[in-house]
Backbone as CSV, one residue per row, in Angstrom:
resi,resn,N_x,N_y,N_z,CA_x,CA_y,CA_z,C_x,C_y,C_z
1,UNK,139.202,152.051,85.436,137.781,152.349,85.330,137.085,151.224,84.562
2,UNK,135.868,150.905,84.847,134.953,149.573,84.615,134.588,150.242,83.133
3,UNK,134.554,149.602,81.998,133.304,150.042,80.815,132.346,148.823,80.707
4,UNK,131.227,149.338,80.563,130.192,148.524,79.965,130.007,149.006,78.626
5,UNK,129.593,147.386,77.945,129.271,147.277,76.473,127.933,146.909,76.298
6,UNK,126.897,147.090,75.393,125.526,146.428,75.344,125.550,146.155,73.894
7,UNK,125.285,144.919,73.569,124.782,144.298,72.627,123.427,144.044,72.117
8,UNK,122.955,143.527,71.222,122.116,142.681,71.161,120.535,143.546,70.544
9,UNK,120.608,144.384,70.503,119.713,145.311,70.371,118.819,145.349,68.897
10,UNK,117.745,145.947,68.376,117.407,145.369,66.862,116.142,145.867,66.575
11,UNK,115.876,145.430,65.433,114.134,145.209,64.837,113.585,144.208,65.224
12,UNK,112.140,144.058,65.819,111.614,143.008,65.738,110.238,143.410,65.681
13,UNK,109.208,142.381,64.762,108.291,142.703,65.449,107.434,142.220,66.496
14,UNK,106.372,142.516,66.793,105.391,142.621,68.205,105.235,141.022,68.101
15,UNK,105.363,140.540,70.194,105.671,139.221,69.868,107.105,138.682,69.591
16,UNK,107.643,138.918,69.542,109.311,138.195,68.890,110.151,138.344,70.241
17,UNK,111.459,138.168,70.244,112.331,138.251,71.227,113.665,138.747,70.845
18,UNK,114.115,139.222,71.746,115.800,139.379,71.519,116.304,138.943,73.075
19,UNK,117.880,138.999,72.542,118.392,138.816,74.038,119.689,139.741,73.813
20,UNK,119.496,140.834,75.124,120.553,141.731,75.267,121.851,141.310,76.323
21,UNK,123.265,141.393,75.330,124.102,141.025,76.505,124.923,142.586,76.767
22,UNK,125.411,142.856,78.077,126.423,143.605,78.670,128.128,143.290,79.028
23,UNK,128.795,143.055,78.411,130.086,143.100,79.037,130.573,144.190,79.386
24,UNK,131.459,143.714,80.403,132.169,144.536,81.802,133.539,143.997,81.472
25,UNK,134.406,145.517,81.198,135.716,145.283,80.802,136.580,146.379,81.974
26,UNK,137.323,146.441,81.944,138.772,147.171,82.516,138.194,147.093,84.493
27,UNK,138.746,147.783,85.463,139.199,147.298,86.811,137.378,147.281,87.201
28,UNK,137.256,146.342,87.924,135.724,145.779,87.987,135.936,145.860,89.646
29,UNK,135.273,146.285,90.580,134.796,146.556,91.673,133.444,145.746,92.421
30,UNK,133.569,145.004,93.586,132.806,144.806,94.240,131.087,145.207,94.035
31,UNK,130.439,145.176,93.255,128.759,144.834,92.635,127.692,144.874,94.276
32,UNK,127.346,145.789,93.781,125.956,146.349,94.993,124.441,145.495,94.199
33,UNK,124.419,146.206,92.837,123.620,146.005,92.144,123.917,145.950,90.187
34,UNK,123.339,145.594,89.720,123.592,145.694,88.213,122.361,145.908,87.556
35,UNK,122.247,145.791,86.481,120.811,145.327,85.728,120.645,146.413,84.557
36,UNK,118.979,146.489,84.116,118.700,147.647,82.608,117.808,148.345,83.153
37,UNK,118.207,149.621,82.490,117.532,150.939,82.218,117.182,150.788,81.094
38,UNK,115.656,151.954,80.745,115.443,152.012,79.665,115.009,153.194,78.923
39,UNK,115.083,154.195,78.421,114.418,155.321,77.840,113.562,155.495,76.446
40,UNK,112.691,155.453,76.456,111.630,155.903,75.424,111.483,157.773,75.204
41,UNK,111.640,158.060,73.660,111.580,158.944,73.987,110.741,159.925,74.325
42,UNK,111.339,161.135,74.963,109.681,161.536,75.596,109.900,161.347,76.898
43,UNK,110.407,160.256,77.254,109.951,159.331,78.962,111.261,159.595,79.665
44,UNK,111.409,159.595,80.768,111.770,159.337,81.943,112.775,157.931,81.378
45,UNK,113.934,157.889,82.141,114.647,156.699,82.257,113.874,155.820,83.115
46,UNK,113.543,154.516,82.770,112.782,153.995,83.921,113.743,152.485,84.221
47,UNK,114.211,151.936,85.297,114.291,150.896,86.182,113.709,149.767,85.399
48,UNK,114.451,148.446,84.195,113.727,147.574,83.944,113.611,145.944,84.744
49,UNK,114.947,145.787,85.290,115.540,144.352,85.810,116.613,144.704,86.673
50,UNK,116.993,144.446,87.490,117.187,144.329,88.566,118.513,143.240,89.299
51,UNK,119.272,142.986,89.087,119.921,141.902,90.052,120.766,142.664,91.185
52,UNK,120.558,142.538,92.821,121.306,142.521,94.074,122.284,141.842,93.934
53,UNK,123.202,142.434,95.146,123.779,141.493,95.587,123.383,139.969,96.688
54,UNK,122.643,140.725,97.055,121.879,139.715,98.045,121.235,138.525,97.474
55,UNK,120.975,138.426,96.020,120.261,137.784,95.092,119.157,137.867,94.806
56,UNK,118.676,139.057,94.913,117.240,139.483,94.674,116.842,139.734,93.305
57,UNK,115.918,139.659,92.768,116.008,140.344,91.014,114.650,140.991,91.300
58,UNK,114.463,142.452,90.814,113.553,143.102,90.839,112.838,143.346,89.364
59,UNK,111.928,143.350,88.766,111.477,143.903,87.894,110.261,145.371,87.613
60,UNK,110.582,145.713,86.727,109.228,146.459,86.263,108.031,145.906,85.987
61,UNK,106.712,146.385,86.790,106.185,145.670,86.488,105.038,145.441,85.293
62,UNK,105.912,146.341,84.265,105.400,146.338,82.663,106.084,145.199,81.845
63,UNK,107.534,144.161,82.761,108.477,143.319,81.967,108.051,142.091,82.619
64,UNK,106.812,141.871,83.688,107.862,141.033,84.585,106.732,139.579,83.847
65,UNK,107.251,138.668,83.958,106.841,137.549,83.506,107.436,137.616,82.099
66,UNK,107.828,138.908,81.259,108.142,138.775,79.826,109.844,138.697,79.623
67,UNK,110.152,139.447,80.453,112.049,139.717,80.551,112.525,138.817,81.523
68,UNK,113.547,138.261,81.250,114.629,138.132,82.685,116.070,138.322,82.639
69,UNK,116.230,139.044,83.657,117.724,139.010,84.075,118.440,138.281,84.172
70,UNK,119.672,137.798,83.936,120.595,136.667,84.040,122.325,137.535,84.557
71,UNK,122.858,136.343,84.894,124.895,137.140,84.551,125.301,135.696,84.388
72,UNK,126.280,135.967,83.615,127.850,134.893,83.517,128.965,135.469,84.413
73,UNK,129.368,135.093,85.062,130.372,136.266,86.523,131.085,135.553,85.641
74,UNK,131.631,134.313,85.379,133.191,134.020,84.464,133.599,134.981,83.456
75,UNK,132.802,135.609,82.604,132.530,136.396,81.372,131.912,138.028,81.596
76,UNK,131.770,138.128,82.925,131.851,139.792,83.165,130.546,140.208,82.131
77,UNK,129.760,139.166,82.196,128.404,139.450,81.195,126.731,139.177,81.872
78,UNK,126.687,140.698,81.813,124.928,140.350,82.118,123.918,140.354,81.202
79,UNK,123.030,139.942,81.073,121.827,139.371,80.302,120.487,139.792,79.951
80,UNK,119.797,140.245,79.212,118.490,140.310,79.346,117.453,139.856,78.288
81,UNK,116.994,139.019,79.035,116.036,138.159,77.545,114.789,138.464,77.721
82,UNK,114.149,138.969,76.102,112.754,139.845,76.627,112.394,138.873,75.776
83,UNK,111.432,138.368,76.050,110.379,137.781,75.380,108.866,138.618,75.061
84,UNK,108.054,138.122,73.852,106.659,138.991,73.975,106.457,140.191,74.087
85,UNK,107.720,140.717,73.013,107.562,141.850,72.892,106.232,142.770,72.424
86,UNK,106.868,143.915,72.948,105.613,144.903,72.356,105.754,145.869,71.878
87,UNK,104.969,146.689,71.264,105.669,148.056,70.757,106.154,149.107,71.691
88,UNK,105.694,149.118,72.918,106.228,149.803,74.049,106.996,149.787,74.633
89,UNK,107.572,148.300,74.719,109.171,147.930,74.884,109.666,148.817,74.105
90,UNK,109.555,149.542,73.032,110.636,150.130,72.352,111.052,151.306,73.046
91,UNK,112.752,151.259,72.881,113.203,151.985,73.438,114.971,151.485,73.663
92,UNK,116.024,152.827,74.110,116.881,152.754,73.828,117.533,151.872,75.647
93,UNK,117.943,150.769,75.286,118.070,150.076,76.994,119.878,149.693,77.348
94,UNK,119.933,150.414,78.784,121.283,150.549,79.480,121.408,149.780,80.255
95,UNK,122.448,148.812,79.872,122.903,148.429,81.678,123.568,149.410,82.382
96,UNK,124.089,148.806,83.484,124.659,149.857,84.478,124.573,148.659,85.625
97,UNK,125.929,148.984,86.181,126.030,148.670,87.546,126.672,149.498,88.719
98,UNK,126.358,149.197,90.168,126.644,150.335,91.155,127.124,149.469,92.139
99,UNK,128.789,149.714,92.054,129.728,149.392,92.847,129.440,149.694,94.209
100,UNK,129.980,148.798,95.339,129.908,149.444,96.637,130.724,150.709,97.037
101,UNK,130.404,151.751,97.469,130.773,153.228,97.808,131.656,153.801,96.327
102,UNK,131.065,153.683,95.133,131.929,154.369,93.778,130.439,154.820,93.301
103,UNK,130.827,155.531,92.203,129.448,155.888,91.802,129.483,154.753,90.381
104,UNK,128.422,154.843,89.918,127.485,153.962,88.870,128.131,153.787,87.701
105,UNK,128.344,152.801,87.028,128.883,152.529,85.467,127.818,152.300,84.703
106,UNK,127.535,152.724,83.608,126.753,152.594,82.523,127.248,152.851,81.119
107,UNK,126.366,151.682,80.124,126.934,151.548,78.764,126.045,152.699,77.754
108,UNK,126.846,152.596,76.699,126.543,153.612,75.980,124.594,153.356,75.243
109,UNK,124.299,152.030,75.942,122.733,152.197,75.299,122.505,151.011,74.081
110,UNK,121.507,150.012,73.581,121.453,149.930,72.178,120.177,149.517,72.239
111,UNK,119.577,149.983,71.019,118.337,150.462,70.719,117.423,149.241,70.294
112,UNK,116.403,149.318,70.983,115.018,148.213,70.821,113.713,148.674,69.649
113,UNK,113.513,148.372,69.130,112.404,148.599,68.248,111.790,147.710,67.891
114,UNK,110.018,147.733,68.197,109.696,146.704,68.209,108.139,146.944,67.456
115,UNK,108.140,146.477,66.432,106.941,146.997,65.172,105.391,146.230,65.141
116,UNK,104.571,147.273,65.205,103.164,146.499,65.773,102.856,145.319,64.649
């Protein structure tokens, strides 16, 4: 079974940046899609970044010009660098990826906070 790890997570305030990494450890499966989730609480899990297989990268379009998606395939590590933060970015953010015909892997979460 695949685990994901998420790093990178923190204080910052409004304006500042972090960069979140994901490693992908134990039997790793053929990749449909990968990318971050995010939950605020209160909210709905919402869809932040995006990478296909096809090579598409999708964003939200509350991130897009501010975040991007990245991977290291040598290092089983995906990426997310938010720039220009805001206080609404805050929130607790998942990778997850969705193998072809398995169901979905996702990490345990690490938390964004981001102070006006």
């Amino acid at each position: 079974q695949e685990q994901l790890v998420e790093s990178g997570g923190g204080l910052v305030q409004a304006g500042g940046s972090l960069r979140l990494s994901c490693i992908s450890s134990g039997r790793i499966f053929a990749i449909d899609s990968m990318g971050w989730y995010r939950q605020a609480p209160g909210k709905q899990r919402e869809l932040v970044a995006q990478l296909t297989s096809g090579g598409k990268t999708n964003y939200a379009d509350s991130v897009t010009g501010r975040f991007t998606v990245s991977r290291d395939s040598a290092k089983n590590t995906l990426f997310l660098q938010m720039n220009s933060l805001k206080p609404e970015d805050t929130a607790t953010y998942y990778c997850y990826n969705q193998p072809f015909g398995r169901s979905s892997n996702w990490g345990q979460g690490t938390q964004v906070t981001v102070s006006s």
